[in-house]
LORO-426121 format. One record per residue (C-alpha): residue number from 0; residue in one letter; chain; x, y, z. Coordinates in pm, 1 decimal, m for minus. Layout:
R  resi  resn  chain        c1        c2        c3
R   NUM     a      A         X         Y         Z
...
***
This chain:
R  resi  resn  chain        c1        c2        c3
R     0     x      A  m12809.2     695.6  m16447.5
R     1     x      A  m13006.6     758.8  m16754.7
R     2     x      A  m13077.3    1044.8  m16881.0
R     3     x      A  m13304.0    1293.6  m16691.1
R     4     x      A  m13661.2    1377.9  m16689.9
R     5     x      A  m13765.8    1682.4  m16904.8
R     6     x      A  m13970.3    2015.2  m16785.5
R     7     x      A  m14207.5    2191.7  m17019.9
R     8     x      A  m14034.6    2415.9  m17244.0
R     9     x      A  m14284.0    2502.0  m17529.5
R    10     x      A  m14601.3    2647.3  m17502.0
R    11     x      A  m14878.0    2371.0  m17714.0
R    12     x      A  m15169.3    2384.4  m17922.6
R    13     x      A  m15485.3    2267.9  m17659.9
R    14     x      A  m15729.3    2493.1  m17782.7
R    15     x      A  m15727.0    2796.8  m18077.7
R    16     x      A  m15366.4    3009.1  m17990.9
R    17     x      A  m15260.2    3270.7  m18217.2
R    18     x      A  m14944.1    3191.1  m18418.6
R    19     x      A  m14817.5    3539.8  m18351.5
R    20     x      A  m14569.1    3551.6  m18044.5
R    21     x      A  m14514.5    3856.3  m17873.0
R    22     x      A  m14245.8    3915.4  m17694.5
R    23     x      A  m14204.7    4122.8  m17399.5
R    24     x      A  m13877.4    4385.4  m17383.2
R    25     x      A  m13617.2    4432.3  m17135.1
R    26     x      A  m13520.9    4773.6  m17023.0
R    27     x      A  m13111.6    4768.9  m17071.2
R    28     x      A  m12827.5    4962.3  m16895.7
R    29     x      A  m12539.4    5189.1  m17071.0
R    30     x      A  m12283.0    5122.8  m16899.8
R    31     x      A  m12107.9    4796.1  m17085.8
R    32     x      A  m12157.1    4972.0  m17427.2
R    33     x      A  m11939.1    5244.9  m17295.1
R    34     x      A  m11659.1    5033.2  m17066.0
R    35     x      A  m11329.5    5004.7  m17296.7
R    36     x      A  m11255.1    4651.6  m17373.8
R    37     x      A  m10897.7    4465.6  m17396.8
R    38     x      A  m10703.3    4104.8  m17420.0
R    39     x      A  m10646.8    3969.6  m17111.6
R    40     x      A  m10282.2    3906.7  m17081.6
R    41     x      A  m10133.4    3570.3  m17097.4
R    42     x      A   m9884.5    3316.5  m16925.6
R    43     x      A   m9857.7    3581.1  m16648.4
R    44     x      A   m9972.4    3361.1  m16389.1
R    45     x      A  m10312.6    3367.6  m16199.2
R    46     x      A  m10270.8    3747.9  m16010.8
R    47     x      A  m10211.7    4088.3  m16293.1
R    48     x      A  m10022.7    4353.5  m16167.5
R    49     x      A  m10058.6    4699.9  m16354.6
R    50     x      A   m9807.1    4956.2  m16286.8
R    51     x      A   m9830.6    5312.3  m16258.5
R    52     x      A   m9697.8    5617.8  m16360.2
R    53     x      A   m9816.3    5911.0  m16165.6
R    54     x      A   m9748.3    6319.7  m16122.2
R    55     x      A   m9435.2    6420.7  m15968.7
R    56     x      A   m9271.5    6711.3  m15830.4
R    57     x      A   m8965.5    6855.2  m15719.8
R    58     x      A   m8723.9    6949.6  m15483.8
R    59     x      A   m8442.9    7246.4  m15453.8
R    60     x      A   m8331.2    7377.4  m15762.6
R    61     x      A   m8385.5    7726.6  m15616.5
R    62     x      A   m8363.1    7989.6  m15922.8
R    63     x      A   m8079.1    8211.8  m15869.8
R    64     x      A   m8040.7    8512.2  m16020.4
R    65     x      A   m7685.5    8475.2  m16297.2
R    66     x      A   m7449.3    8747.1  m16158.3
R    67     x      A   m7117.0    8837.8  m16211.8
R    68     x      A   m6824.5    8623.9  m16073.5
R    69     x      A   m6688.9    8697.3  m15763.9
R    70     x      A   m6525.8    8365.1  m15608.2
R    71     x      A   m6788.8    8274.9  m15373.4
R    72     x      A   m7004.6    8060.5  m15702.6
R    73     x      A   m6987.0    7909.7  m15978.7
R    74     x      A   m7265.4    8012.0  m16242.9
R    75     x      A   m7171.0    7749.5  m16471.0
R    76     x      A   m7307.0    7459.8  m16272.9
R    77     x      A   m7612.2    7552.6  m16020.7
R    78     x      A   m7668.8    7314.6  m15761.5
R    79     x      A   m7970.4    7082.0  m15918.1
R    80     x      A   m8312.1    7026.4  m15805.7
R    81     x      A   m8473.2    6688.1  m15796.5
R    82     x      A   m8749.2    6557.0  m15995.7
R    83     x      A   m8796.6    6215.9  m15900.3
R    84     x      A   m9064.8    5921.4  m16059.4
R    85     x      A   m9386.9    5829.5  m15845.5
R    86     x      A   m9484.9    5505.7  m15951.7
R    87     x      A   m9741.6    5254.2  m15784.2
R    88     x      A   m9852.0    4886.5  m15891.4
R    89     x      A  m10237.5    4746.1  m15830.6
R    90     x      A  m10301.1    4379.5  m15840.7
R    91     x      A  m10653.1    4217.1  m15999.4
R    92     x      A  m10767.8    3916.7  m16079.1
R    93     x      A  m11004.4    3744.3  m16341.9
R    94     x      A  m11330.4    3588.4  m16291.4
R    95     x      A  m11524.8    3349.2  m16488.3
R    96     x      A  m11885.4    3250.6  m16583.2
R    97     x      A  m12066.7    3019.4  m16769.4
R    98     x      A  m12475.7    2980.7  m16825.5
R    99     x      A  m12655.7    2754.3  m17027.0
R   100     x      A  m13047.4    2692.4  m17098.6
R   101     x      A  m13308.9    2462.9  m17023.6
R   102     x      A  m13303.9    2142.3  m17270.5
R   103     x      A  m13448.7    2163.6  m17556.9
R   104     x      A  m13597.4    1850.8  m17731.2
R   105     x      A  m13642.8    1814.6  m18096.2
R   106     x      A  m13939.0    1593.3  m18038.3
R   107     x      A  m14098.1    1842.6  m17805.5
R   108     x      A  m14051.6    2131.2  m18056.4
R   109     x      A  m14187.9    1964.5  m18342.4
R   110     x      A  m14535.8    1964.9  m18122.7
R   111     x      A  m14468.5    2324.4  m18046.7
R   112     x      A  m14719.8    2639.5  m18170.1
R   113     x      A  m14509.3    2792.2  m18435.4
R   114     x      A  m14177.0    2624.9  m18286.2
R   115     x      A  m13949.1    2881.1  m18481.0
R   116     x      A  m14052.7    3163.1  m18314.4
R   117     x      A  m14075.0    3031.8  m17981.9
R   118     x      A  m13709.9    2866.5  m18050.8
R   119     x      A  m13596.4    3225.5  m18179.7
R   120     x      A  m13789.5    3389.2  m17904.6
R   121     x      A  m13565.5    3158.6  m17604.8
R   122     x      A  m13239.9    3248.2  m17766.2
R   123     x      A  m13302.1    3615.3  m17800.3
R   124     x      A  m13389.3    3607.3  m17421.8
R   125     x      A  m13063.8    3421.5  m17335.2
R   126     x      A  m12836.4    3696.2  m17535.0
R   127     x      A  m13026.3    3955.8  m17364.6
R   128     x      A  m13011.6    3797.8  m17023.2
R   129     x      A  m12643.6    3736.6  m17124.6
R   130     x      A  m12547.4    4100.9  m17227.3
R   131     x      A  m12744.0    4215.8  m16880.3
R   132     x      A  m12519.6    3990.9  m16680.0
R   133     x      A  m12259.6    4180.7  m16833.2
R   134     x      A  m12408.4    4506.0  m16748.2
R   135     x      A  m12433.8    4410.1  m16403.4
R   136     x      A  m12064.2    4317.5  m16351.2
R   137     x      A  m11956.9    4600.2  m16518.8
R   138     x      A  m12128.0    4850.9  m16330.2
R   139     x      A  m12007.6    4630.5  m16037.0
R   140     x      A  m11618.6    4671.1  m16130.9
R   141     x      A  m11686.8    5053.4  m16236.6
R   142     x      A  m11813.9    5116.6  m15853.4
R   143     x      A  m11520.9    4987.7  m15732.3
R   144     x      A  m11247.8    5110.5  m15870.2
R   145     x      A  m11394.0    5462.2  m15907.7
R   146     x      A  m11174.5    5678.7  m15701.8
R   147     x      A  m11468.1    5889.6  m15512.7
R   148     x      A  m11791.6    5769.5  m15350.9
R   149     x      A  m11983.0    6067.0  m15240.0
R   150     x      A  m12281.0    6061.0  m15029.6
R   151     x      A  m12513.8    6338.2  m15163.6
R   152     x      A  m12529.3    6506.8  m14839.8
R   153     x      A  m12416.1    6884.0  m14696.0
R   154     x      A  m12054.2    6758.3  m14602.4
R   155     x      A  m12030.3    6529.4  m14952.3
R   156     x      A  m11952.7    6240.2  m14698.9
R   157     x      A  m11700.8    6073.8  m14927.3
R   158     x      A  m11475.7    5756.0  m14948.2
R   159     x      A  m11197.0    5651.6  m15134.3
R   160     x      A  m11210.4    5321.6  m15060.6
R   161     x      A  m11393.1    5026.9  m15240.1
R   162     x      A  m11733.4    5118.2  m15016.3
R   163     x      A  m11978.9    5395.6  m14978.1
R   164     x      A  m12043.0    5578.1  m14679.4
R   165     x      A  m12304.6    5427.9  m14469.7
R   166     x      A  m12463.1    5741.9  m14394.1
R   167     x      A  m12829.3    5881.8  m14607.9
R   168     x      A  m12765.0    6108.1  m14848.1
R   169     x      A  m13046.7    6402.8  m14750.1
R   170     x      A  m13006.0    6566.2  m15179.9
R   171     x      A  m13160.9    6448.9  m15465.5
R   172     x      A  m12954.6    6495.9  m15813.5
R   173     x      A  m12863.4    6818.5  m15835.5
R   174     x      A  m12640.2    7058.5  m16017.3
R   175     x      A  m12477.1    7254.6  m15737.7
R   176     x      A  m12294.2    6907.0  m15619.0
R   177     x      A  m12190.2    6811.4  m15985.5
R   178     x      A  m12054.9    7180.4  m16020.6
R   179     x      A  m11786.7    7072.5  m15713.4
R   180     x      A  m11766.6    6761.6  m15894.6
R   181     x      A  m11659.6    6879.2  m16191.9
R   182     x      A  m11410.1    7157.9  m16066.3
R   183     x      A  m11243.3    6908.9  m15859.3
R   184     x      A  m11261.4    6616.2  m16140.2
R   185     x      A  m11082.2    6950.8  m16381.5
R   186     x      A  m10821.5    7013.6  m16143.0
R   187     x      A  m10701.0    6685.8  m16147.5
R   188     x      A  m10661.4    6631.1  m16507.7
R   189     x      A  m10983.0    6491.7  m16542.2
R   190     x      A  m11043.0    6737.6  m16867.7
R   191     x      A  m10776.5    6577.0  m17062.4
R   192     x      A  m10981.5    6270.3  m17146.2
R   193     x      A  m11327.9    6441.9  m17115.1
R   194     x      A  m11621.7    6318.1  m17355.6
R   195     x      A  m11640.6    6654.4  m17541.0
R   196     x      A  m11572.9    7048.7  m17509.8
R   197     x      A  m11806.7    7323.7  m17570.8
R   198     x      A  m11633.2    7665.5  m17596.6
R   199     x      A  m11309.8    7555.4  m17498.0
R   200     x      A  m11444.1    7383.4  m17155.3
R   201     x      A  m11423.7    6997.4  m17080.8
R   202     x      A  m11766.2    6786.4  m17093.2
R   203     x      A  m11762.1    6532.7  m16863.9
R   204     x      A  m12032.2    6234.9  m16924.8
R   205     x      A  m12253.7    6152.9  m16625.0
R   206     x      A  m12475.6    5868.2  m16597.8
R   207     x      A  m12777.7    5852.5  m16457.5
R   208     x      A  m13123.7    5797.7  m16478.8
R   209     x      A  m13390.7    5968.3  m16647.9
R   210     x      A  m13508.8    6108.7  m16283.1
R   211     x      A  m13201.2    6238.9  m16180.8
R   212     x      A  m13137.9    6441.4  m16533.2
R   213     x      A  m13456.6    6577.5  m16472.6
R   214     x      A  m13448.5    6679.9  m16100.1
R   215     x      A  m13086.6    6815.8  m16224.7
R   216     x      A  m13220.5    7047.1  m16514.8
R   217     x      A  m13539.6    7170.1  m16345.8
R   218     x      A  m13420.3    7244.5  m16036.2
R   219     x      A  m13381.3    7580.5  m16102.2
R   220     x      A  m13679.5    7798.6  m16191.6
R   221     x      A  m13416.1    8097.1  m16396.8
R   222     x      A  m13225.5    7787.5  m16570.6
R   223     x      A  m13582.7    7661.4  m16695.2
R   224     x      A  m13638.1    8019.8  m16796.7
R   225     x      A  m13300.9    8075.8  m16981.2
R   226     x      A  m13353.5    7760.1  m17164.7
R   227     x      A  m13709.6    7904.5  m17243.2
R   228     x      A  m13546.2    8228.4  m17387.4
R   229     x      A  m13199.0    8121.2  m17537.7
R   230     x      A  m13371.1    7841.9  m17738.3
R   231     x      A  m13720.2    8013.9  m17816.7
R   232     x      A  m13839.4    7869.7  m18211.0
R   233     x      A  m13602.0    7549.6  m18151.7
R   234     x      A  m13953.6    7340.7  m18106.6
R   235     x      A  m13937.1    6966.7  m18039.0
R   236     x      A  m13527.8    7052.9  m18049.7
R   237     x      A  m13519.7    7270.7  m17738.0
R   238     x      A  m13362.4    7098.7  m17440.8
R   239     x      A  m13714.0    7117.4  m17192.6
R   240     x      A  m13878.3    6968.8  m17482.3
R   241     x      A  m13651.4    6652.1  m17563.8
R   242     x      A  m13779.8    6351.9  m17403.8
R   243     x      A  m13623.9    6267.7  m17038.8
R   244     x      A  m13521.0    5913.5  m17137.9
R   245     x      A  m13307.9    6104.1  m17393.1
R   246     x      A  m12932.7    6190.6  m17385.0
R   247     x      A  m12829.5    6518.4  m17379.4
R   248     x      A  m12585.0    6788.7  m17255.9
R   249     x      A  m12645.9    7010.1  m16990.3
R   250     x      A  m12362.7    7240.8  m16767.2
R   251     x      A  m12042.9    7089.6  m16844.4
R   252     x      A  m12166.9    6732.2  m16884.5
R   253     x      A  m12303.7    6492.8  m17094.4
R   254     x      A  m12611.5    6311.4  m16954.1
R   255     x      A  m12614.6    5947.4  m17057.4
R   256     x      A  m13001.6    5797.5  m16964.7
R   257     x      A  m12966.1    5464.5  m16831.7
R   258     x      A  m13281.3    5370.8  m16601.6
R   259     x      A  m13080.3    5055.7  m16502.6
R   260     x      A  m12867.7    5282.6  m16220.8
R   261     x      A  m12839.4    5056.4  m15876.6
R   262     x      A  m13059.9    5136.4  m15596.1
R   263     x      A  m12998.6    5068.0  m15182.2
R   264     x      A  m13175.4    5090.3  m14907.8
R   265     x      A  m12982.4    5221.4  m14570.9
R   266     x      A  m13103.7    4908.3  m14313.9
R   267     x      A  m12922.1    4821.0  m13991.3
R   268     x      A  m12595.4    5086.8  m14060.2
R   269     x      A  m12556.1    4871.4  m14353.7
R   270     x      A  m12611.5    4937.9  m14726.7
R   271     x      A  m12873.6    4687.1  m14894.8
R   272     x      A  m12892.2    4639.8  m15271.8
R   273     x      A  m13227.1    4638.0  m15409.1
R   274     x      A  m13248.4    4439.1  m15759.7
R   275     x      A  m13392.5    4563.4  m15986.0
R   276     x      A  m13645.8    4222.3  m16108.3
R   277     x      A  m13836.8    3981.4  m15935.8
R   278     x      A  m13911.8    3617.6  m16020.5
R   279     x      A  m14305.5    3567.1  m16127.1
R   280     x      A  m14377.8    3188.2  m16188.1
R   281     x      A  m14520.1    3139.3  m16563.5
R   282     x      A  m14636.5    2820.6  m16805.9
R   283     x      A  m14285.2    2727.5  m16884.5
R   284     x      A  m14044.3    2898.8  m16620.1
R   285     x      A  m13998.8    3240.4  m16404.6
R   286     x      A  m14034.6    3578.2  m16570.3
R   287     x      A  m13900.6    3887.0  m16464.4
R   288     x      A  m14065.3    4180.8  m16337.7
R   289     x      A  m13991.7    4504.1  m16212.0
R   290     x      A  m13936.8    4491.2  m15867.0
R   291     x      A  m14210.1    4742.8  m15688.5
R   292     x      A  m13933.0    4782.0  m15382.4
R   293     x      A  m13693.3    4928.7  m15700.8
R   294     x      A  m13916.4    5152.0  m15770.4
R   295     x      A  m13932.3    5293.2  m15431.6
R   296     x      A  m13611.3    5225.8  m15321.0
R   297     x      A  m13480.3    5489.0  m15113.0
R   298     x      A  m13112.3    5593.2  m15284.0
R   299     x      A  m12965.9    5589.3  m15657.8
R   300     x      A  m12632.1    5601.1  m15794.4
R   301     x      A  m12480.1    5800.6  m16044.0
R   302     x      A  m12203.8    5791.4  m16252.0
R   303     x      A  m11937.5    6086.0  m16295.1
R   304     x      A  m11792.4    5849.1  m16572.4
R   305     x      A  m11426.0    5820.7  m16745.7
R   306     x      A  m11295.6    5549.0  m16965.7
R   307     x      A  m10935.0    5496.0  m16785.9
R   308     x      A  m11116.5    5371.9  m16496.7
R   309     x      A  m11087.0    5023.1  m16606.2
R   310     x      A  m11069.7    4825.4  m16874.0
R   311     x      A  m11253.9    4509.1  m16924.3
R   312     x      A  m11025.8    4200.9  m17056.4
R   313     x      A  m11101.5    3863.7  m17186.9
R   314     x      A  m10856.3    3580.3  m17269.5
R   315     x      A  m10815.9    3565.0  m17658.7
R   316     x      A  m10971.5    3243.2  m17773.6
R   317     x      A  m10693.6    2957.7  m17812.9
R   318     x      A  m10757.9    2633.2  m18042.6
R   319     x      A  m10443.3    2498.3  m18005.5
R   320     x      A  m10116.7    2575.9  m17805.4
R   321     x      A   m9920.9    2352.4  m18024.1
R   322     x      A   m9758.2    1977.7  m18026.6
R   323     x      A  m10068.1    1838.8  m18178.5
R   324     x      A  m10336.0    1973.6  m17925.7
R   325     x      A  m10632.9    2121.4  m18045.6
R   326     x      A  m10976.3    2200.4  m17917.3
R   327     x      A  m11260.4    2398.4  m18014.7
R   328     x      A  m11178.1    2768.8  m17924.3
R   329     x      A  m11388.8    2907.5  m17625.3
R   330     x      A  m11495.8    3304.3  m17697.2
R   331     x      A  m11543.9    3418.2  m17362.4
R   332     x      A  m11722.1    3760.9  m17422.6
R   333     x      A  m12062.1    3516.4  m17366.6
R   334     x      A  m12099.1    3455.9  m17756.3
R   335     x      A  m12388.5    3227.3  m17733.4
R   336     x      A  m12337.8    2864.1  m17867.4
R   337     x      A  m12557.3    2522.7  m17945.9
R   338     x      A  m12427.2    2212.9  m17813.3
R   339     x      A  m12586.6    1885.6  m17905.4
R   340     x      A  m12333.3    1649.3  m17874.9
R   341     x      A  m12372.3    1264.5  m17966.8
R   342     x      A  m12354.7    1051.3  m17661.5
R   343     x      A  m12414.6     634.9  m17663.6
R   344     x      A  m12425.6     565.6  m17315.6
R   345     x      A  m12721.7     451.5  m17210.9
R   346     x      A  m12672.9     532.8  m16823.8
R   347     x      A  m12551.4     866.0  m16846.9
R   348     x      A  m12731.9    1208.3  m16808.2
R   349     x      A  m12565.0    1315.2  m17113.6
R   350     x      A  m12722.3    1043.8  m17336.0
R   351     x      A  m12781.1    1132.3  m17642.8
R   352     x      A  m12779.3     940.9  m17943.2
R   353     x      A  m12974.4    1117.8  m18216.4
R   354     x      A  m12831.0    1452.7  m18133.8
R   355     x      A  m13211.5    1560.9  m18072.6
R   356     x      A  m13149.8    1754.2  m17766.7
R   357     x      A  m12954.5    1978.5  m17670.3
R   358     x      A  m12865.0    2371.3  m17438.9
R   359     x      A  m12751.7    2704.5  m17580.3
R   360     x      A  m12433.6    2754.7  m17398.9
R   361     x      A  m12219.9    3108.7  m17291.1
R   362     x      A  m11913.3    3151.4  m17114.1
R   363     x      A  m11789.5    3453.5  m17003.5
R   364     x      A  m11456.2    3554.9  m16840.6
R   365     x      A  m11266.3    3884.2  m16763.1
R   366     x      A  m11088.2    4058.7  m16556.9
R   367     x      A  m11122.4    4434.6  m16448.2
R   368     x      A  m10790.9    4609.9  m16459.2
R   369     x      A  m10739.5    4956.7  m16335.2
R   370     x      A  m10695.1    5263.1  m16503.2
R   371     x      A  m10421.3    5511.8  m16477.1
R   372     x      A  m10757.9    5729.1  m16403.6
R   373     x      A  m10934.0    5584.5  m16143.0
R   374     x      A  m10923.2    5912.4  m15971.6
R   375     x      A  m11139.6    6075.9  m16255.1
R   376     x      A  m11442.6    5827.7  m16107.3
R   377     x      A  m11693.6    5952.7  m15933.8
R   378     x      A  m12006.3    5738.4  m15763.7
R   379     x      A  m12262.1    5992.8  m15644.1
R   380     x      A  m12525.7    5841.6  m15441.2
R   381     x      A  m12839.1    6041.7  m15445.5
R   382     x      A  m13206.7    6064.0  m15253.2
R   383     x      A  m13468.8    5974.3  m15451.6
R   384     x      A  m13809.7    6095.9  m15474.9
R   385     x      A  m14052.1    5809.8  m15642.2
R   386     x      A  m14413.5    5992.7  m15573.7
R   387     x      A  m14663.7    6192.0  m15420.9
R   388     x      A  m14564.6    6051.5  m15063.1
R   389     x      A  m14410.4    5760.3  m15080.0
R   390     x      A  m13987.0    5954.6  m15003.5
R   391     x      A  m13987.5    6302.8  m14890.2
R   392     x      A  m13800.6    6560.4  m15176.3
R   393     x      A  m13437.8    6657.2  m15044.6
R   394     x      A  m13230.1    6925.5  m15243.2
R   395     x      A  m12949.0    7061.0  m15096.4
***
């Protein structure tokens, strides 16, 4: 088989085209910048186990008030309590990925308009399309091995379990569900690895969107007029005034923006994901757009967020494992590579003797493994309002 027949990858010159390229940006999610990272663990086998500490009690050891002896005790040696060690293992695996581009052809980009720019402008879409595949599996692991998914409803229908509630959450973001939130997430221990703490109190970081820190800070009329008063003269500094798409901290937590926050429609008893692009056919290949049914989905998630959820691992790149063997070391964090290699075979796909074509090239591999904190995750999924009419305004 010889080698195959190339599609159009360069835009070229038919007619007078500007030499400028403009590129168009991708809105980007928050959530990989913030998981922790690790080395995943080797010659362990193909299954990780991660044992687990937890809180213990005890039992007896009754106090006793020390009185004098009288042959019926001995107050040198009271009978001892118990305090015995709770542990627990969970198991994980890792998961692999690997992406490459469309060919590119030396001879095709030397007939390119301004074939730098265009080349620069495909690679800097890969990392980015790269980077958001990492954002997606991220948010994917953080979902479910968060220890709560609440349903922002007037029960807080909630699971512990790997799945949320299929029943509609009737709230929008609010602050009187993330003030139960956060007592419970302080009770249990949650405060100890909190972002930050403002007059001696834990801040816990929540992520959401820029319409669910706003429905959560304006919801109430004498917190937008205590704001008003307490930071009168601040200007452009005062919290109303900040931008919405801007982090900030608001009643014991730390809102991280991130307009990226998965959407689902409620269909058939059955939660539907609602992506957030769809595929528009171009000159040269499919661009992404916002999807309109995003933007009026019907639910959002946020994040009550905590870094000993999980930790994302990769293998540590190897070259050689010794006895002679060597290879070229495979970074599998989805560093993006060229590969162009020589090929003389006339029949094969691969044929390539000039070294004039070639792919960029990622690989990515990891594993998710749970946190001693999984408990201190929270997946709140909210009501949205997206208009004049289109969803009906909830607040609970």
């Amino acid at each position: 088989m010889a080698a195959p027949n190339l599609d159009a990858a360069f835009i070229n010159q038919t007619e007078a085209i500007s030499q400028e390229i403009l590129t168009v940006q991708r809105n980007k999610g928050r959530v990989s910048a913030l998981m922790s990272k690790g080395v995943l663990q080797m010659g362990v086998g193909f299954e990780y186990t991660q044992l687990f500490r937890r809180r213990s009690g005890f039992t007896g050891g009754t106090r006793r008030a020390i009185t004098a002896p009288d042959g019926s005790g001995n107050i040198c040696i009271p009978a001892p309590g118990t305090i015995r060690g709770a542990m627990n293992r969970a198991t994980w695996e890792a998961f692999e990925r690997s992406f490459q581009s469309e060919e590119i052809c030396f001879e095709a980009l030397y007939r390119a308009v301004n074939p730098a720019e265009q080349l620069k402008g495909i690679l800097k879409n890969f990392q980015d399309a790269v980077g958001e595949i990492w954002e997606v599996d991220d948010k994917q692991a953080f979902f479910g091995l968060a220890g709560h998914k609440i349903v922002a409803n007037a029960t807080m229908t909630e699971s512990t379990g790997a799945t949320m509630p299929a029943v509609i959450p009737t709230s929008r973001a609010v602050q009187g569900l993330l003030d139960i939130i956060y007592q419970r997430a302080i009770h249990d221990g949650a405060g100890e690895t909190s972002y930050a703490t403002s007059n001696g109190g834990s801040i816990l970081t929540l992520i959401c969107s820029m319409n669910a820190s706003k429905a959560i800070i304006n919801e109430n009329p004498n917190a937008r007029q205590d704001f008003q008063y307490a930071e009168m003269g601040m200007g452009s500094k005062a919290t109303l005034l900040k931008g919405w798409g801007s982090d900030k901290a608001y009643s014991n937590f730390q809102h991280v923006i991130d307009n990226r926050m998965p959407r689902h429609n409620l269909r058939a008893g059955a939660w539907v994901p609602v992506p957030y692009w769809v595929e528009v056919a171009t000159e040269t290949g499919p661009e992404l757009k916002v999807n309109p049914d995003y933007l009026n989905a019907d639910t959002e998630d946020m994040y009550v967020w905590n870094e000993q959820v999980c930790t994302r691992e990769m293998p540590k790149p190897m070259g050689t494992y010794g006895s002679l063997t060597s290879g070229e070391p495979t970074k599998w964090n989805g560093e993006v590579i060229w590969i162009n290699e020589r090929n003389m075979d006339p029949n094969s796909v691969a044929y390539n003797p000039r070294k004039n074509r070639g792919v960029y090239f990622a690989n990515l591999q990891a594993g998710y493994r749970p946190g001693v904190g999984t408990q201190y995750g929270y997946v709140v999924r909210v009501s949205l309002c997206n208009g004049w009419t289109a969803n009906p305004c909830h607040s609970a």
